[in-house]
C-alpha positions as CSV (number, residue, x, y, z in Angstrom):
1,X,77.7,-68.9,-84.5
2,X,73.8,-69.8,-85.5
3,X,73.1,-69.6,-81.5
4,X,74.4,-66.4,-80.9
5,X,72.3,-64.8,-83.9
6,X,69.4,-66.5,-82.5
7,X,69.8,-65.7,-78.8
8,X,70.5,-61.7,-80.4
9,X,67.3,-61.7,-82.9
10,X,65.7,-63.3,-79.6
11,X,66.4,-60.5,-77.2
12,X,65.5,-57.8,-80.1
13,X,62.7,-59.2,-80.8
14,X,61.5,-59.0,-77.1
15,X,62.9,-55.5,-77.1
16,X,60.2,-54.6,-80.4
17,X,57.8,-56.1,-79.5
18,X,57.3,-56.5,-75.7
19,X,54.2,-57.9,-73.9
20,X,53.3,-56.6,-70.3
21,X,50.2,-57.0,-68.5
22,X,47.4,-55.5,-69.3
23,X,46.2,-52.1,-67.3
24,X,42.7,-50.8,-68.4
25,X,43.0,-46.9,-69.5
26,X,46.9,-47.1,-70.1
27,X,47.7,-45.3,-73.0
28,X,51.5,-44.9,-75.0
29,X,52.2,-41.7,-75.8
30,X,54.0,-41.1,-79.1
31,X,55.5,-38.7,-80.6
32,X,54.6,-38.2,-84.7
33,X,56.0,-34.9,-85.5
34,X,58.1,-31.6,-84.1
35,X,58.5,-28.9,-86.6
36,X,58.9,-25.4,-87.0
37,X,55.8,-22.7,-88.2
38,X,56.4,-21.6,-92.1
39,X,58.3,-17.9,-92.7
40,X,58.9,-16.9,-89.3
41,X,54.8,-17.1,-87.9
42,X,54.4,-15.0,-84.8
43,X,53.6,-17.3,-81.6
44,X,49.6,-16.7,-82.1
45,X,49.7,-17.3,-86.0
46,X,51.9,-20.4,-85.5
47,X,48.5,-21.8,-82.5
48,X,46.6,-20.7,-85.4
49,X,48.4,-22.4,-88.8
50,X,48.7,-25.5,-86.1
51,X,45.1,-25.8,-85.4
52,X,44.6,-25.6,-89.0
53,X,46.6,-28.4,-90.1
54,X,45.0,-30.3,-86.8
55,X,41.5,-30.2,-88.6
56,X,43.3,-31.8,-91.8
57,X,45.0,-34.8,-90.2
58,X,42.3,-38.5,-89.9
59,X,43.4,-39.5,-86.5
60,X,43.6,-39.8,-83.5
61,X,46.5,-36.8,-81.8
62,X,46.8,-33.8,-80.6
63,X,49.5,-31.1,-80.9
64,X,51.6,-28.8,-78.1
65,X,52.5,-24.7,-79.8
66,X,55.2,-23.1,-78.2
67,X,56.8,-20.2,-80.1
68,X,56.8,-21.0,-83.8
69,X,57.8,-24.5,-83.0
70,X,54.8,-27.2,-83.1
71,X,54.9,-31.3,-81.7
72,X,52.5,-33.4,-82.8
73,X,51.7,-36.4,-80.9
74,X,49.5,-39.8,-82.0
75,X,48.9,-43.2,-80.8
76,X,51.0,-46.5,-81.2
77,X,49.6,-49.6,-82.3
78,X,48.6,-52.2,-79.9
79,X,47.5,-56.4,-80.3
80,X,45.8,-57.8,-77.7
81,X,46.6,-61.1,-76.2
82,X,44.8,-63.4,-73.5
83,X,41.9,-62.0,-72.4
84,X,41.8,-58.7,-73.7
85,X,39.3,-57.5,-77.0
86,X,41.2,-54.7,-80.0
87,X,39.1,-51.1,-79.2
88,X,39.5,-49.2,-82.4
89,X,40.1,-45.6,-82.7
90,X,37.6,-43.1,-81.5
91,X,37.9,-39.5,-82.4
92,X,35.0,-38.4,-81.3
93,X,36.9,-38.7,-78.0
94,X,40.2,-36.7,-76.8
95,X,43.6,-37.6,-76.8
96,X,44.6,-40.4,-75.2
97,X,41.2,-42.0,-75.0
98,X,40.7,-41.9,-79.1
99,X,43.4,-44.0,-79.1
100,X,43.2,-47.6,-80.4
101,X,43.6,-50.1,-77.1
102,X,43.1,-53.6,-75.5
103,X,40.4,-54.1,-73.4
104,X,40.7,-56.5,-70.6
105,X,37.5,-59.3,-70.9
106,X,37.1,-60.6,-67.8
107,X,39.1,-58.7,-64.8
108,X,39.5,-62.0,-62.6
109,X,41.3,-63.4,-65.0
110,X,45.8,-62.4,-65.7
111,X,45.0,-60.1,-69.1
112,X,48.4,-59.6,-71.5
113,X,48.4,-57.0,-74.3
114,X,51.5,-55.4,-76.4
115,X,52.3,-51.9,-77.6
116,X,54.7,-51.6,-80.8
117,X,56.4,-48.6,-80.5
């Protein structure tokens, strides 16, 4: 019985938090937020309520309008492994690139990194 809780937390544990090799410029994707504009916002005062609460948020994302309903989108979390150095957050960049990332050091060496979803 202790084995078969093992070899389960095992395989979740992979599935959480899995490692892949490192690929320079490869950013996750996540999704933060959908939600709907307040009190029925025509489709130009919903692009302008969402820019608005844009400017408010202290990270790194970006956000897709369509009709009155708005998705927000910002970055995973990432620890870097062999070879590969932690780039923080950037906003003065666009999303993806603000996002924080691994680095590979030395590019003639195997680099691993993982993403926590």
């Amino acid at each position: 019985m202790k084995f078969s809780c093992v070899v389960i937390l095992l395989v979740l544990s992979v599935c959480l938090f899995s490692s892949s090799n490192a690929i320079p410029k490869l950013r996750q994707k996540r999704t933060l937020a959908q939600e709907y504009c307040p009190n029925a916002m025509s489709a130009k005062e919903c692009a302008n309520y969402a820019e608005e609460e844009s400017k408010k948020l202290e990270y790194c994302h970006r956000y897709y309008v369509s009709g009155n309903h708005i998705e927000w989108q910002s970055c995973g979390r990432a620890i870097c492994g062999k070879n590969t150095r932690l780039v923080e957050e950037d906003k003065s960049k666009p999303y993806p690139e603000c996002c924080v990332h691994c680095e590979i050091i030395d590019p003639n060496k195997s680099a691993e990194s993982s993403a926590i979803m």
